[in-house]
PADRENMI-858502 format. One line per field, with one value per residue (C-alpha): y, x, z; residue number from 1. Coordinates in Angstrom, 3 decimals, m for minus. Layout:
yy Y / ...
xx X / ...
zz Z / ...
i NUM / ...
//
This chain:
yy 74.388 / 71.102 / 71.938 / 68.601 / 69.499 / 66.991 / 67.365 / 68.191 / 64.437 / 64.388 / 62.287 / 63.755 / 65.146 / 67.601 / 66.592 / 70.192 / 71.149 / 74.790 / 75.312 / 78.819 / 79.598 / 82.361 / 84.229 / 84.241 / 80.506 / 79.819 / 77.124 / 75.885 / 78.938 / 81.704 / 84.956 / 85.497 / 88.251 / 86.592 / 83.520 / 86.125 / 87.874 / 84.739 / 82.775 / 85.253 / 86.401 / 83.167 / 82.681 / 86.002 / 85.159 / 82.059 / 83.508 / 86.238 / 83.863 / 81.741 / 84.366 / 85.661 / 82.192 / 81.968 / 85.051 / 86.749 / 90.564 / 92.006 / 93.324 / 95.701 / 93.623 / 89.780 / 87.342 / 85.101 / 81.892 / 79.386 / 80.686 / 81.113 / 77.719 / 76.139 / 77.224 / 77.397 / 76.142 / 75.668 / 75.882 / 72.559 / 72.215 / 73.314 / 71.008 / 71.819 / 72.554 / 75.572 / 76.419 / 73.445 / 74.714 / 71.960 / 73.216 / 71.391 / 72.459 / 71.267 / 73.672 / 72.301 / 71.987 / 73.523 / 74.335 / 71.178 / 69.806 / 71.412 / 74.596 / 74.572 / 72.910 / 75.458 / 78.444 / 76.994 / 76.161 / 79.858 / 81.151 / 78.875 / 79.973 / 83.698 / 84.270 / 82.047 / 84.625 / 87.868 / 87.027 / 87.236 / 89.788 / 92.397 / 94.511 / 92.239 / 91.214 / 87.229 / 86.061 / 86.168 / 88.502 / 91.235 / 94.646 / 92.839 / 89.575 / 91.590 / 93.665 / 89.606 / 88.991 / 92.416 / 91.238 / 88.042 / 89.254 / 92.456 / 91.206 / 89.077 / 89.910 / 89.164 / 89.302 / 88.149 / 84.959 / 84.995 / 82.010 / 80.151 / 77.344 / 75.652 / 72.001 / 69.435 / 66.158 / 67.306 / 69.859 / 73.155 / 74.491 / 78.493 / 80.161 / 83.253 / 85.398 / 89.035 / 88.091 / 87.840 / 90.645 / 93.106 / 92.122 / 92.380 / 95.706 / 96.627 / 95.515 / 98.912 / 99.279 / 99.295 / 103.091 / 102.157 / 105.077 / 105.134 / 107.992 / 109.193 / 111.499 / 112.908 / 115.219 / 117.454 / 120.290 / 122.399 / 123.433 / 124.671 / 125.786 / 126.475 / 128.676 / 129.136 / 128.403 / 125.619 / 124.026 / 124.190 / 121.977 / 122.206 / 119.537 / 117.801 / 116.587 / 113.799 / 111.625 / 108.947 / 111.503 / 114.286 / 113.538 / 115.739 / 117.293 / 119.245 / 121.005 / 122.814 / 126.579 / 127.155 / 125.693 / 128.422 / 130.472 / 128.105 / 126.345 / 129.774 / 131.142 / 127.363 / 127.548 / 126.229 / 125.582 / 121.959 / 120.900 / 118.214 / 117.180 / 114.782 / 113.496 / 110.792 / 109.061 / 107.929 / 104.855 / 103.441 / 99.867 / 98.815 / 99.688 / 101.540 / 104.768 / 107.997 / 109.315 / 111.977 / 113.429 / 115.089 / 117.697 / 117.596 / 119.483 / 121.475 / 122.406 / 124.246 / 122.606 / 124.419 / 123.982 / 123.868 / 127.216 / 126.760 / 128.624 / 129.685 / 128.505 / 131.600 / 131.346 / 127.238 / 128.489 / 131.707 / 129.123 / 126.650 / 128.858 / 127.520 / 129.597 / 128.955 / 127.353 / 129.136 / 126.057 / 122.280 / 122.156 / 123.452 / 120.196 / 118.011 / 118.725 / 118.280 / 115.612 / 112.496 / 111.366 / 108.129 / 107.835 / 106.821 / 104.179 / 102.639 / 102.925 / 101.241 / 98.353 / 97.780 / 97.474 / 94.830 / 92.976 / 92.817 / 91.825 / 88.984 / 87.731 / 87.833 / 86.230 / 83.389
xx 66.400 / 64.627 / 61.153 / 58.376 / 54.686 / 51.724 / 48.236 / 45.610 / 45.910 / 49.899 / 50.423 / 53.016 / 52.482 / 55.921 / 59.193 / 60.814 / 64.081 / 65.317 / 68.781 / 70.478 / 74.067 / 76.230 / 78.205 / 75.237 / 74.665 / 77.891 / 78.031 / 74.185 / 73.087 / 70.461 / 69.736 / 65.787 / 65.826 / 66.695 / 64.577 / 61.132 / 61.849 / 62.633 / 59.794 / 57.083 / 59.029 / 57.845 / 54.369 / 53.457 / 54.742 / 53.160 / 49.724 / 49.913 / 50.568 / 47.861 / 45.622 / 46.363 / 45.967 / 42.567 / 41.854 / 41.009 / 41.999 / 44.265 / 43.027 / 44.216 / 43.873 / 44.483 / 44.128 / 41.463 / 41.453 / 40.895 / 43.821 / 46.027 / 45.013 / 45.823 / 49.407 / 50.545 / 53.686 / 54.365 / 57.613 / 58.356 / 61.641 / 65.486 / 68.588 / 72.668 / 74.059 / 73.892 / 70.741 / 67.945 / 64.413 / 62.003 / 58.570 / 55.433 / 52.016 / 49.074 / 46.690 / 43.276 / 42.834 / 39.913 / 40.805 / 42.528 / 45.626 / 47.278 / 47.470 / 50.591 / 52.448 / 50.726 / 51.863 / 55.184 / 55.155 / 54.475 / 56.870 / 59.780 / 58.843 / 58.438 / 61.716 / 63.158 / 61.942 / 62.519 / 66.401 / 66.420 / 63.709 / 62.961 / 61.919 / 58.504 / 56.484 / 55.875 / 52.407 / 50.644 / 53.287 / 51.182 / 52.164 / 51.774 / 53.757 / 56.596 / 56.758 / 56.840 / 59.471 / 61.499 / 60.770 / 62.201 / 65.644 / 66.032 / 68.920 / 70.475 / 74.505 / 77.839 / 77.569 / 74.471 / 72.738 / 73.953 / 72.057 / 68.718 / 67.751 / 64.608 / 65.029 / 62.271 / 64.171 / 67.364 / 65.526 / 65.889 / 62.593 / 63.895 / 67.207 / 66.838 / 70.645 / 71.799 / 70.818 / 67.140 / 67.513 / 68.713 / 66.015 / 63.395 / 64.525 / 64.242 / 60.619 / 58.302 / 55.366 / 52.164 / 50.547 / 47.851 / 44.977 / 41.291 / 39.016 / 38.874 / 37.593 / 39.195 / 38.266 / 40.927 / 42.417 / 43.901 / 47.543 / 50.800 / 49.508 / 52.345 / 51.039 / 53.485 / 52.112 / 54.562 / 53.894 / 50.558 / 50.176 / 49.183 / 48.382 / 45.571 / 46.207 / 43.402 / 43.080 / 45.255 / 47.941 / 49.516 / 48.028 / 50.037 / 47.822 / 48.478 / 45.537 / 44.882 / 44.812 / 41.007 / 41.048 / 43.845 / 41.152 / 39.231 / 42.277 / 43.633 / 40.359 / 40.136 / 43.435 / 43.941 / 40.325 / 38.666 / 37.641 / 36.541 / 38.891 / 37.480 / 40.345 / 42.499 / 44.635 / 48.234 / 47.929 / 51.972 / 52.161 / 50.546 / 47.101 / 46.183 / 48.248 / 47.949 / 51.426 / 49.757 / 46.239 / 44.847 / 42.440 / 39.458 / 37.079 / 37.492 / 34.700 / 35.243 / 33.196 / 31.708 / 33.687 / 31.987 / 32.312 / 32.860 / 30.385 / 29.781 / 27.761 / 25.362 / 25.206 / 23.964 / 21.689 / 20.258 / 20.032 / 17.603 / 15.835 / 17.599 / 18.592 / 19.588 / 17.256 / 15.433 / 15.098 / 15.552 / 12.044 / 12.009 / 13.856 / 10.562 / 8.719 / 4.922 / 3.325 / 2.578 / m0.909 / m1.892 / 1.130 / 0.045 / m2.245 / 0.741 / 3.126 / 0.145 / m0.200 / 3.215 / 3.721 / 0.503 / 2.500 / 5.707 / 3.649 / 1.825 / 5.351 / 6.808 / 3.726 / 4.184
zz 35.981 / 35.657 / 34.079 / 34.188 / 32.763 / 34.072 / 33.645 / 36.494 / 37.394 / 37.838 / 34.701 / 32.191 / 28.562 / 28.376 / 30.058 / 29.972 / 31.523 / 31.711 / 32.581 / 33.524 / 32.765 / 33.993 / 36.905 / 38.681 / 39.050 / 39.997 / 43.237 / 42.053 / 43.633 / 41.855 / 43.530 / 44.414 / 42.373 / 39.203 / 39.898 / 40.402 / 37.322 / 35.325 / 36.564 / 36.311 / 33.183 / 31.362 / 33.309 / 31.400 / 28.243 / 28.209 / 29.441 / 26.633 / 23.706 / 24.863 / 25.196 / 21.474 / 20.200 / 21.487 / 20.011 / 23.424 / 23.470 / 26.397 / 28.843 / 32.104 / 34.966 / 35.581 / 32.690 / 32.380 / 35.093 / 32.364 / 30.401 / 33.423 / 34.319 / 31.134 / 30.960 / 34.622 / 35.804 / 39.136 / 41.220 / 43.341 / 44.195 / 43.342 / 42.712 / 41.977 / 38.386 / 36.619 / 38.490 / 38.002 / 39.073 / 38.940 / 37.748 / 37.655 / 35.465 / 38.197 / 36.794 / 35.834 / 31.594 / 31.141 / 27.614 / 26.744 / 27.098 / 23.858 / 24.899 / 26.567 / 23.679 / 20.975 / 23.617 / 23.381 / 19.831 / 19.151 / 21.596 / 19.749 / 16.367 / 16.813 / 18.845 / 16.354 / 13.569 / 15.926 / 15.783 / 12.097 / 11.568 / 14.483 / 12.786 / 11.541 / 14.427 / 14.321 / 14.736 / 18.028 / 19.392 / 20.956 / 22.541 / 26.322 / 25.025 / 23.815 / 27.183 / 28.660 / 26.904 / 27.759 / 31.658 / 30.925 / 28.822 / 30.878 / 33.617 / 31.165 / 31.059 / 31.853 / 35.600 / 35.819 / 33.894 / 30.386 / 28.913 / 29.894 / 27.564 / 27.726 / 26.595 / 25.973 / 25.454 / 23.671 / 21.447 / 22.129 / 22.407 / 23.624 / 24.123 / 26.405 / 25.719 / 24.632 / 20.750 / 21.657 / 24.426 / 21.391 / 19.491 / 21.486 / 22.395 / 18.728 / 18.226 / 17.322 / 19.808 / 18.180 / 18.289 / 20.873 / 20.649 / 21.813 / 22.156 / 25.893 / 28.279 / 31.665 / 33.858 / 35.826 / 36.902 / 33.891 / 34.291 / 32.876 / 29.721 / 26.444 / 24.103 / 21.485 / 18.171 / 18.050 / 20.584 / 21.950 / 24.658 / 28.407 / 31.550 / 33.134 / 36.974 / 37.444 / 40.661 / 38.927 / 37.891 / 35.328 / 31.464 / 28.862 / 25.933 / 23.273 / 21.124 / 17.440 / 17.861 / 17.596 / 21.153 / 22.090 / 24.086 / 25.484 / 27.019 / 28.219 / 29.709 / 32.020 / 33.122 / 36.709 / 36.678 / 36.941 / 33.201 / 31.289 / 28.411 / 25.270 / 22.279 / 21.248 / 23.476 / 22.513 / 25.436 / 26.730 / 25.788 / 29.007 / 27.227 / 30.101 / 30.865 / 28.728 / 27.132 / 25.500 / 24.912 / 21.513 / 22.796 / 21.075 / 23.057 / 26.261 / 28.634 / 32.275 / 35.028 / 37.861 / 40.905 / 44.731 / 46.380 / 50.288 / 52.514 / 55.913 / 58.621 / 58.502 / 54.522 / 55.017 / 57.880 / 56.344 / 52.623 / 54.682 / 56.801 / 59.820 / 63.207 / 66.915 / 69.364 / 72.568 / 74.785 / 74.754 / 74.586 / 70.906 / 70.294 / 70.824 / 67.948 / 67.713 / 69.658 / 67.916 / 67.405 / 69.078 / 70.500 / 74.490 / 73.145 / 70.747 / 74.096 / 75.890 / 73.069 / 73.595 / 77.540 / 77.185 / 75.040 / 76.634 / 79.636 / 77.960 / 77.120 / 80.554 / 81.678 / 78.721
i 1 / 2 / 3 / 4 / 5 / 6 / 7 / 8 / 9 / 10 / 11 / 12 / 13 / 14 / 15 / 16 / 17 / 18 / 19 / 20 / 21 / 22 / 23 / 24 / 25 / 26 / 27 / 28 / 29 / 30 / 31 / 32 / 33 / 34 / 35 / 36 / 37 / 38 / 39 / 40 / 41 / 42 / 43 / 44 / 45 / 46 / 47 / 48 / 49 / 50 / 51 / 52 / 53 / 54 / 55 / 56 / 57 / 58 / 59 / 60 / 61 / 62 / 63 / 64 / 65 / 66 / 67 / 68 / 69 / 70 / 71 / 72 / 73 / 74 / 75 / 76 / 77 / 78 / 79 / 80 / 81 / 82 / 83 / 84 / 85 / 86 / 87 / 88 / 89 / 90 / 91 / 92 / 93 / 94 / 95 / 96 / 97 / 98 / 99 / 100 / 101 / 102 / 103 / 104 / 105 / 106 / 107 / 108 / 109 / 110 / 111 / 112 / 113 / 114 / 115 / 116 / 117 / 118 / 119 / 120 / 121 / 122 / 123 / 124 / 125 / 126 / 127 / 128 / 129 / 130 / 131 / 132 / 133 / 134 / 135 / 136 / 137 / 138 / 139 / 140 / 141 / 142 / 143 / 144 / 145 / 146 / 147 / 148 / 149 / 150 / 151 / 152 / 153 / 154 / 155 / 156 / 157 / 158 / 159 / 160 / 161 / 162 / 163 / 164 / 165 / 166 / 167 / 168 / 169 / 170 / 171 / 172 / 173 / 174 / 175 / 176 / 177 / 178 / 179 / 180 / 181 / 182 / 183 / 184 / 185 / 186 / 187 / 188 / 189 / 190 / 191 / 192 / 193 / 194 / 195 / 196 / 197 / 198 / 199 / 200 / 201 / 202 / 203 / 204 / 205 / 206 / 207 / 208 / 209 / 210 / 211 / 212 / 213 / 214 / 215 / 216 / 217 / 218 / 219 / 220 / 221 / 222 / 223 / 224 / 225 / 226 / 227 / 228 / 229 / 230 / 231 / 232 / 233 / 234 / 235 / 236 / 237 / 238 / 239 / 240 / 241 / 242 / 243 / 244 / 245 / 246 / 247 / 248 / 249 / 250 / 251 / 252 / 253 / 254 / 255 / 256 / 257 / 258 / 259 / 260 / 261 / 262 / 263 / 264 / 265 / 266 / 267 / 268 / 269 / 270 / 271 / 272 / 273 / 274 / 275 / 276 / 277 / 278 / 279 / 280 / 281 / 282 / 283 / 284 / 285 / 286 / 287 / 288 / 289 / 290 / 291 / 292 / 293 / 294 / 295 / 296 / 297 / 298 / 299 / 300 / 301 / 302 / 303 / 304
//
């Protein structure tokens, strides 16, 4: 995969060529598939290593446009070998034209450092960028693409293969907690003293919890009732989803009762009508001299 970098004008600061080895690249050919997940693979990766370098948090949602912008590569064209992808950056550089080369400057150096110590996250290698990198190892194998290099010149600058897959596999997630609140309905409730743990079903899905045993009775007496849950939240890697929440506090909420017709009616003093004419209400004051104000006018307009 042939890999050029230019600036917003089209003038070159990277010549970078990324090649792809393997059963699957046989006959200069690359499935769809493994083109997607490679691509987008290193578009994240690249995004989230910027974005630590800048010292911007993660966040759920899309990145930032400047830092998107600053690091984008774009697809323009294919050609025989392996597999040769030509890329092109055409981004605007609103932060600069270094931030590509830092991004990949980081990227080199920490998988450089993750195949000799994965168990010691290298610098700028957040919970999102190692997900990134999982993406972009994940179909590597012996049917598949086995090897993806990504040359800048005749330096190596990153080597995608099964050594960096298994390490990146062995990287410990981060324990990502926050203090949260979700409201629910309370179900399947365990109350064995060692256990202790029930579920919440919330418009977005099924949150796990587990709770101390002074909250025994309060979680018993809401069961299958809607409630509103406060604790710590273990978040998945993604930052976003709940694996498990620490019940804290646990508070029933009053749920809407359906009623009848004749309940609402009897409630606002409401009943069934005699005649149409009930329907007219009082008569308005004034109203024949506004209708008369208004046929003079429409009259004065015809006229005009």
């Amino acid at each position: 995969m042939g890999v050029m970098a230019v600036d917003g004008q089209g003038s070159r600061i990277d010549d970078l060529t990324l090649y792809a080895t393997g059963p699957a690249t046989e006959g200069g050919r690359l499935p769809l598939a493994e083109l997607a997940r490679l691509a987008s693979g290193l578009q994240a990766a690249l995004e989230q290593i910027a974005l630590a370098i800048t010292g911007r948090s993660p966040r759920p949602g899309r990145r930032p446009a400047d830092i998107v912008e600053a690091v984008r590569l774009d697809f323009v064209g294919f050609r025989a070998g392996s597999a040769v992808l030509d890329i092109a950056r055409t981004g605007q550089l609103y932060l600069g034209d270094g931030l590509l080369e830092q991004s990949l400057a980081a990227l080199e150096a920490g998988t450089r450092d993750l195949r000799e110590r994965p168990n010691e996250r290298p610098q700028y290698f957040t919970t999102q960028l190692v997900n990134s990198l999982r993406t972009l190892t994940g179909a590597i194998g012996d049917r598949n693409v086995t090897r993806v290099e990504l040359r800048q010149g005749d330096q190596v600058r990153l080597v995608v293969d099964e050594a960096l897959q298994v390490a990146v596999r062995q990287v410990a997630f981060e324990q990502v907690a926050q203090e949260s609140t979700v409201v629910g309905r309370l179900h399947m409730g365990d109350f064995s003293p060692a256990t202790l743990r029930c579920r919440i079903d919330t418009y977005a899905g099924s949150i796990s919890c587990d709770f101390e045993s002074d909250l025994r009775d309060a979680v018993l007496d809401a069961m299958d009732q809607m409630v509103m849950a406060e604790g710590t939240a273990e978040l998945e890697p993604n930052g976003r989803t709940i694996r498990i929440l620490h019940l804290a506090a646990l508070r029933r909420l009053d749920a809407a009762r359906p009623k009848s017709l004749d309940d609402l009616a009897r409630e606002q003093g409401v009943g069934p009508i005699g005649s149409v004419d009930e329907l007219r209400g009082a008569p308005v004051e004034g109203m024949e001299e506004f209708l008369a104000a208004l046929r003079s006018a429409r009259g004065r307009g015809e006229n005009e």
